[in-house]
C-alpha positions in Angstrom: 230.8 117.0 112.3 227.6 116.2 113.9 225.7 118.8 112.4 226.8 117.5 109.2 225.6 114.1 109.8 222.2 115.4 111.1 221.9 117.6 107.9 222.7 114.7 105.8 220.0 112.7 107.8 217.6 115.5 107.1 218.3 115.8 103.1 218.0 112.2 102.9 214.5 112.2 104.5 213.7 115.6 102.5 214.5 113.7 98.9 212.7 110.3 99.8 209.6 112.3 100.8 210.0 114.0 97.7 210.6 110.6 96.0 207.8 109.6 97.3 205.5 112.4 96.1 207.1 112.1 92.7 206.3 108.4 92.8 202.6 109.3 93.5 202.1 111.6 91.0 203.6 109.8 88.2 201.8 106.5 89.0 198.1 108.6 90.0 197.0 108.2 86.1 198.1 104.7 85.8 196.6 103.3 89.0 193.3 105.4 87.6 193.5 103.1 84.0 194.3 100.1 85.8 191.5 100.1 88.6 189.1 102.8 87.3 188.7 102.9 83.7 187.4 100.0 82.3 183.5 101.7 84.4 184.4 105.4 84.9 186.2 105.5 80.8 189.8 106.9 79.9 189.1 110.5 80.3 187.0 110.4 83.6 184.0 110.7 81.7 181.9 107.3 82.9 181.3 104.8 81.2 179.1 102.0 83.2 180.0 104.2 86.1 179.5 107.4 86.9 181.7 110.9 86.0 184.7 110.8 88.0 184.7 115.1 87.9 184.8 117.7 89.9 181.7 119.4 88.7 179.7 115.9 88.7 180.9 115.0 91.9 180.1 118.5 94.2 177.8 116.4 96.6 180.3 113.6 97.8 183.5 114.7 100.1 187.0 113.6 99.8 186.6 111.7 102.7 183.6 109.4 101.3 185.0 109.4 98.3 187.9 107.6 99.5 185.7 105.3 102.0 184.1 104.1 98.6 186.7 103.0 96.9 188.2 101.8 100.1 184.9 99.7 100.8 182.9 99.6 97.7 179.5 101.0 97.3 176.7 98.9 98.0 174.6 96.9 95.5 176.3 98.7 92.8 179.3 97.4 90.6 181.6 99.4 92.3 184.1 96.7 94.1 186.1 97.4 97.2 189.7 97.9 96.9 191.0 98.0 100.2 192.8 94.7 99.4 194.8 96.5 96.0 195.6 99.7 97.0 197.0 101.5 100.3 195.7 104.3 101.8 198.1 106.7 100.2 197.4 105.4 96.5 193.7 105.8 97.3 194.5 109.0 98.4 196.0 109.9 95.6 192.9 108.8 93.2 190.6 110.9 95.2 192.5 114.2 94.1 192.8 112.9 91.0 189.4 112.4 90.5 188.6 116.0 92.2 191.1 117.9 89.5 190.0 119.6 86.6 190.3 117.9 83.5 192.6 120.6 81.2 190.5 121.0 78.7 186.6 120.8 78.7 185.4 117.4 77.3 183.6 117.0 74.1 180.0 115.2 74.3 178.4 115.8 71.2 176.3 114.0 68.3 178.7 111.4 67.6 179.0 110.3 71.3 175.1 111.0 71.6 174.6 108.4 69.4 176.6 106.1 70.1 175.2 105.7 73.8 171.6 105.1 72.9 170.5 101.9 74.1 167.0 100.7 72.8 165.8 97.9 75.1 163.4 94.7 73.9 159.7 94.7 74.4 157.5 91.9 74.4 154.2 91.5 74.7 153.3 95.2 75.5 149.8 96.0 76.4 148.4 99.0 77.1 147.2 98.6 80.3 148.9 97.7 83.9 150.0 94.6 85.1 149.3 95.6 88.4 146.0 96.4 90.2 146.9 99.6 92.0 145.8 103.3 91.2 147.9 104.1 88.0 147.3 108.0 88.9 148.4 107.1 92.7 151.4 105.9 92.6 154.4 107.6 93.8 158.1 107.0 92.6 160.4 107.0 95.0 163.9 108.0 94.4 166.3 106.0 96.6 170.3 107.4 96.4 171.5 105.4 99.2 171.5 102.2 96.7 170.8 103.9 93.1 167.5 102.4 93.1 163.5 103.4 92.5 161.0 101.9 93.8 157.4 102.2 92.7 154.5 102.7 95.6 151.3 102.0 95.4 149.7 105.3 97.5 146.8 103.6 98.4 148.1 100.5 100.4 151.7 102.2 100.6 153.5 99.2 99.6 155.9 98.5 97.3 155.2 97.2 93.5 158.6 97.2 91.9 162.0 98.3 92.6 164.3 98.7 90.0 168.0 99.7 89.7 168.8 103.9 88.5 171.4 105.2 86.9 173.7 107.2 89.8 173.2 110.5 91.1 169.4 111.0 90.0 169.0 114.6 89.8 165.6 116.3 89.9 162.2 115.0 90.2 161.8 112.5 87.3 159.0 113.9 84.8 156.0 112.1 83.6 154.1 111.4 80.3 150.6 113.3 79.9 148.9 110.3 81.0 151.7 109.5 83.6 152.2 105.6 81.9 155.9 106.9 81.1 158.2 108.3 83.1 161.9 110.2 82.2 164.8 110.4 84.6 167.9 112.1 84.6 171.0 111.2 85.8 174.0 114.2 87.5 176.4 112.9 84.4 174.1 112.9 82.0 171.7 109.9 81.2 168.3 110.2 80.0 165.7 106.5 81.0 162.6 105.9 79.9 160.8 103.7 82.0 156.9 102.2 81.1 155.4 102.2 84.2 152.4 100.3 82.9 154.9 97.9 82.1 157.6 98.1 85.0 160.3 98.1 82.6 162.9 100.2 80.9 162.3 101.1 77.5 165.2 103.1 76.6 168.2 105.4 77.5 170.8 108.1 76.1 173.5 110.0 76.9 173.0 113.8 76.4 175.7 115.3 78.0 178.6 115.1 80.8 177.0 117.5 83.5 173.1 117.1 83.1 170.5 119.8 85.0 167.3 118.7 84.2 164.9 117.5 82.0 160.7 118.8 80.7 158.6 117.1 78.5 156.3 118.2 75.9 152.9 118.2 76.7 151.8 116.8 73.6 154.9 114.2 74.6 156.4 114.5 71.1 160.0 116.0 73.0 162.2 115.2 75.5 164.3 118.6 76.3 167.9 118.4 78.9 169.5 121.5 79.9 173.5 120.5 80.5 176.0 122.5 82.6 178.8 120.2 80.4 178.7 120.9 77.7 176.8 124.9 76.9 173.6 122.7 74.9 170.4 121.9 75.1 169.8 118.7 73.7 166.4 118.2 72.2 165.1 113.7 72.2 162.2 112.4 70.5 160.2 111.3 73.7 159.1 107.9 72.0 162.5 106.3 71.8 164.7 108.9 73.0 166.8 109.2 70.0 168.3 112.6 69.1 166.6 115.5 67.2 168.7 118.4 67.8 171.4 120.0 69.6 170.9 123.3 70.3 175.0 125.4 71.7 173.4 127.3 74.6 175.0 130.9 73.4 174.1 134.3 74.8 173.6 137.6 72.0 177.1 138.5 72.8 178.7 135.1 72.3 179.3 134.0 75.2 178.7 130.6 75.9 176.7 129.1 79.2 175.2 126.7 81.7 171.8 125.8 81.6 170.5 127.1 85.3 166.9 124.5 84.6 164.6 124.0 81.6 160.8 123.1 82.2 157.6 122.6 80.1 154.8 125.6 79.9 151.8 123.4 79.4 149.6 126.7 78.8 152.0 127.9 76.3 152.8 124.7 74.3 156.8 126.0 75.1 160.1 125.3 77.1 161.5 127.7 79.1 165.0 127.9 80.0 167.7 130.0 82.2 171.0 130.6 81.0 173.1 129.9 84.3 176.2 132.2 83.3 174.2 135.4 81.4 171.3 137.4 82.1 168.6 135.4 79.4 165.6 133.2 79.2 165.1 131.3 76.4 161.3 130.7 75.5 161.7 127.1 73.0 158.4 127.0 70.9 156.6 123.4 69.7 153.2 124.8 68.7 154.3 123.8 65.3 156.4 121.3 65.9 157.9 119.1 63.3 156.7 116.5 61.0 157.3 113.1 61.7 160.7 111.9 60.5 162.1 115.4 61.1 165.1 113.6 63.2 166.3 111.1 60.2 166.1 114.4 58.3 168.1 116.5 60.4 170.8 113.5 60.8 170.9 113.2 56.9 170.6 117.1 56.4 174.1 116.8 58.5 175.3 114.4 57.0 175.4 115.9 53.9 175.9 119.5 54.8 178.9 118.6 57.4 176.6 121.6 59.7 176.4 120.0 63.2 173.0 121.3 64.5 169.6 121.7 63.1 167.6 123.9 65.6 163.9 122.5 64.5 162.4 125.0 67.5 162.2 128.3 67.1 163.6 130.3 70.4 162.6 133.9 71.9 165.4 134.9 73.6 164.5 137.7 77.0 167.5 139.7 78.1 167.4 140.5 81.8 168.8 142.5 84.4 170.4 139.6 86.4 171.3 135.8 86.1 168.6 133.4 87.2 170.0 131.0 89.3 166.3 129.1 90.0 162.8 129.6 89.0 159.0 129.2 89.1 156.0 129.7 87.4 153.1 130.9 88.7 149.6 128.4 87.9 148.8 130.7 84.3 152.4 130.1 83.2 152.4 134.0 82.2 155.1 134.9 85.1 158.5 133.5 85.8 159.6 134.2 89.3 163.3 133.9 89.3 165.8 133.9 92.7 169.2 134.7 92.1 172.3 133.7 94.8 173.5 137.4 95.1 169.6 137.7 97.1 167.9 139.5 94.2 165.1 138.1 92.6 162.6 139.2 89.4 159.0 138.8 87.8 159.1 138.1 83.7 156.2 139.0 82.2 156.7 135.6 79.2 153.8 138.1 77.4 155.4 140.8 77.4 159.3 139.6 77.4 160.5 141.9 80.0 160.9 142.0 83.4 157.6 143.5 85.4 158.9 143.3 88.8 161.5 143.0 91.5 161.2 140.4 94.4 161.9 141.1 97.6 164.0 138.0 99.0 166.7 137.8 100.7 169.2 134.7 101.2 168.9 131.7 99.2 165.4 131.3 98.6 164.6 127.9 97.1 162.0 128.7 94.6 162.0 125.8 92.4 160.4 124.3 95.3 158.0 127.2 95.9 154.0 126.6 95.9 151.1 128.6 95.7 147.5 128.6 97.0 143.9 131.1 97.6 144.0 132.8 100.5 141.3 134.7 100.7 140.7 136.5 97.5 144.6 136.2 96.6 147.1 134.0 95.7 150.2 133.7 97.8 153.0 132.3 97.1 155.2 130.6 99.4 159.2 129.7 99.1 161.8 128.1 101.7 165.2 129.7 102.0 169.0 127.8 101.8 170.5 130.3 103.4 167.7 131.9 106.1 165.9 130.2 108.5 162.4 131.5 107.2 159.6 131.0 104.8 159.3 133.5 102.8 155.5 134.5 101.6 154.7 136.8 98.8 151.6 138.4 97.4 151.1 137.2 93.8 149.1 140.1 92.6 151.4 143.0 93.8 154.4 141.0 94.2 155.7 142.3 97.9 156.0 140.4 100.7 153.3 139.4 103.0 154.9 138.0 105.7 158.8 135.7 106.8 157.8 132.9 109.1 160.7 132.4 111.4 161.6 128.4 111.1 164.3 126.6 113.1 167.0 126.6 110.3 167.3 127.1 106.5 164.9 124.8 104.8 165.2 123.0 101.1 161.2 121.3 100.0 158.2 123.2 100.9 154.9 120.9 99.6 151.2 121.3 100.3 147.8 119.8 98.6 144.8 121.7 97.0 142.8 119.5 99.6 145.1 120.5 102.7 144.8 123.1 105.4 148.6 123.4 105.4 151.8 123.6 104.2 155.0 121.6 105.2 158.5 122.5 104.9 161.4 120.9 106.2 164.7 121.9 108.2 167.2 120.5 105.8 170.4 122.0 107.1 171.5 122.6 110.3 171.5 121.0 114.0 167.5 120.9 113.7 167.7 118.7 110.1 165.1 116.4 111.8 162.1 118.6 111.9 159.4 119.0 110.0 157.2 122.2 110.5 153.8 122.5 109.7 152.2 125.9 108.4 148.4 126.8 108.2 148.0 128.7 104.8 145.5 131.1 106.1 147.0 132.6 108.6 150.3 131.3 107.9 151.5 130.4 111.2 153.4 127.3 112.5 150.3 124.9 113.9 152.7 122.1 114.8 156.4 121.3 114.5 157.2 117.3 113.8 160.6 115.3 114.2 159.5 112.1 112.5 163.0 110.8 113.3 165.2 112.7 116.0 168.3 113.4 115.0 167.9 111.6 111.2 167.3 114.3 108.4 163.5 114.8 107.2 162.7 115.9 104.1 160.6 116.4 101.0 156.8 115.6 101.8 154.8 115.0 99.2 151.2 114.4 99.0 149.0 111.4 97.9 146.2 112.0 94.9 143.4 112.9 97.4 145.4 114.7 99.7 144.5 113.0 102.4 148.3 111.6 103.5 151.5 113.3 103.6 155.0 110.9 103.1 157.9 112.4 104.8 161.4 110.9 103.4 164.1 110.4 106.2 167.1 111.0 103.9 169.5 108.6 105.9 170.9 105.1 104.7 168.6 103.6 107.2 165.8 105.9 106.4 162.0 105.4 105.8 159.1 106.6 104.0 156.5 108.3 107.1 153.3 108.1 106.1 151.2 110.8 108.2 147.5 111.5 107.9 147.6 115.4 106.4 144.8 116.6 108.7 145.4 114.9 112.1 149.1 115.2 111.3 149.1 111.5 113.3 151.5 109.0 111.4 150.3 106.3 109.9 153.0 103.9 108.7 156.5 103.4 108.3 158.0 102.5 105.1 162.1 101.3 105.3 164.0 102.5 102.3 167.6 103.5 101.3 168.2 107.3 101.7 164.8 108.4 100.2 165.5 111.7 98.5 162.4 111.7 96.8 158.8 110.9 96.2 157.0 112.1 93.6 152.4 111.4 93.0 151.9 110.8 89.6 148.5 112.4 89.5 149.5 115.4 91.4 152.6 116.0 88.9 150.6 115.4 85.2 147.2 117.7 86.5 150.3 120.4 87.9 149.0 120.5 91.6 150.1 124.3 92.9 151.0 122.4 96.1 153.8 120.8 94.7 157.3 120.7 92.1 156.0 121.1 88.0 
């Protein structure tokens, strides 16, 4: 009789568990349009906030996930809930928000459109309305608080500091004459922000999963390689409004990822990596256009019902392997391409073949690979995700010169054409604090740095002259180091919010070799 009663006991807890669960999961999508909606829109796809997906949200953890919509985020919208929701509802949104979504979303022209936002301008002039270097000033990307701030790199004080979209991802890009700059949001926004100015002038929606972004040098296009959806979405740069979509299809079909896209000055071309098949797309603007070519193209669909116009021509290169990340070398004739099964290529663009394999092993982080002279040669020099080494390589017969042993796997590597040496950080790792620094002639490690024991140091970047190195200490109460590049003394300390980023205008529109193009 006993056992009875305890088995009853135990198939009553069993079914209100089960209840429970039931419970949870029927009421996940309806605490999700109550509470989340209205910023992050029906389907997850963000509306004022960001992409509640899986694919746009690979950087944050279930467990921060749920301590932000526990506590809120920070000088952003987002408002805590701790006070509406208990810890198993909130629970339940974070694997909501880390599912799949059944069917993969549709972003095209329609919802292109229909996101552009063209702000007012009054009174623009042409020239600053500050007194600082225009050509040395750095922006600095700050994801702690989704904000940028604008440095002048001469007093290394703050101008302006305005609010970002979340998620930055990549170094923005800048105009020819660096007065405009482009950023590009994880889920998808393109800004346009006159630095002359300090103020927004526009911003579009290209996509759900954004890579990057490159801009013409003749700063007639905006280009954005997506991972959601397979395009390439080609903006006029002056307003950002659409010219093309271009469905990012191998020769077989099969539809892909964009790996990056960037601008080849030399070449007046884009060049883009298919992230899922063995291609690089080389996207000509030579002959771009005429003026009004995007009305036409939007009326030329209207009428024909066709839903993309390519206006560029592409080249398409087959390979022998996927490029997960590449570089150029300073001609723009070679693309040096890492791939995350550890083997890596040389594309001759000229030739539209592959001329060589690389010898690198790991993870090796090339689109933060430089070059410089040593000697007679030019050497290239890469950091590794997965190695704790910098990898060099001879640029004339492509082998290896030499791995410097580092004290973990490292993620920036940044130098200066006026510089002795090279810095790369320790971005992973119980040694995330240090910063080593390598002479580029005989490329060993002249003095190893921990700006901030125990707080992660990363990305240095260089002022116009050279003559200063900023370190960013990527922590929520992190800084901007200023060190003097040949006494490697620091100089100042700048507070700032989780500084992933710097980046010198000047060094970035005359395509320094010592840093990111």
């Amino acid at each position: 009789m006993k056992y009875s009663i305890l088995f009853a006991l135990l198939l009553g807890m069993y079914n209100a568990a089960f209840a429970t669960q039931l419970e949870t999961n029927n009421t996940v999508e309806s605490l999700y349009k109550t509470h989340c909606s209205t910023c992050h829109g029906t389907h997850r796809l963000g509306v004022t906030g960001p992409a509640l997906l899986p694919e746009n949200l690979r950087r944050l953890r279930k467990k921060k996930a749920a301590n932000t919509i526990s506590e809120g985020r920070v000088a952003t919208q987002m408002l805590p809930f701790k006070d509406r929701l208990d810890k198993q509802q909130i629970e339940a949104l974070v694997d909501y928000i880390f599912t799949p979504l059944e069917k993969s979303p549709v972003w095209g022209e329609k919802e292109i459109r229909a996101s552009h936002i063209k702000y007012p301008i009054k009174n623009k002039s042409d020239k600053p309305i500050f007194k600082a270097d225009p050509l040395n000033l750095f922006l600095v990307v700050e994801s702690g608080d989704h904000h940028v701030t604008v440095l002048d790199g001469d007093k290394f004080e703050p101008i302006h500091r305005f609010p970002s979209r979340f998620a930055l991802h990549g170094g923005p890009k800048y105009s020819s004459t660096g007065r405009y700059v482009y950023f590009t949001s994880r889920d998808g926004w393109i800004s346009k922000f006159d630095l002359y100015q300090l103020k927004m002038e526009a911003e579009i929606r290209v996509g759900i999963n954004a890579r990057n972004t490159a801009i013409s040098s003749d700063n007639r296009f905006v280009i954005v390689g997506n991972y959601m959806p397979h395009t390439l979405v080609i903006l006029d740069a002056k307003d950002l409004s659409l010219v093309s979509i271009i469905p990012v299809v191998d020769k077989e079909g099969k539809s892909s990822r964009v790996s990056a896209v960037y601008n080849a000055h030399p070449r007046q071309s884009f060049v883009a990596a298919l992230k899922d098949s063995p291609e690089v797309w080389e996207i000509s603007y030579k002959n771009p256009p005429p003026a009004g070519f995007g009305k036409w193209v939007h009326d030329y669909r209207k009428s024909s019902g066709e839903a993309t116009v390519d206006p560029l021509p592409i080249r398409r290169i087959k390979l022998d392997s996927i490029l997960d990340d590449f570089f150029f070398d300073q001609e723009y004739v070679h693309v040096l391409s890492a791939s995350r099964k550890g083997k890596g290529q040389v594309v001759d663009l000229d030739l539209g073949r592959k001329v060589a394999d690389l010898e690198l092993d790991g993870m090796p982080h090339l689109s933060s690979g430089i070059t410089w002279k040593r000697g007679k040669n030019t050497v290239l020099a890469t950091p590794n995700l997965k190695e704790s080494a910098v990898s060099i390589i001879d640029m004339k017969t492509w082998k290896p010169l030499k791995k410097i042993p580092t004290l973990g796997s490292g993620f920036f590597m940044r130098s200066h054409e006026n510089s002795p040496y090279a810095w790369v950080d320790v971005f992973f790792g119980k040694n995330k604090d240090v910063m080593h620094v390598i002479d580029k002639q005989t490329l060993e490690i002249v003095k190893t740095l921990r700006p901030m024991p125990g707080k992660t140091s990363a990305h240095v970047e260089f002022t116009r002259d050279g003559r200063f190195a900023l370190v960013s200490i990527w922590e929520m109460d992190g800084a901007l180091i200023v060190y003097d590049a040949k006494t490697l003394k620091e100089v100042k300390r700048i507070p700032m919010k989780k500084p992933v980023g710097k980046y010198n205008v000047y060094n970035k529109i005359t395509r320094s070799a010592g840093t990111s193009h």
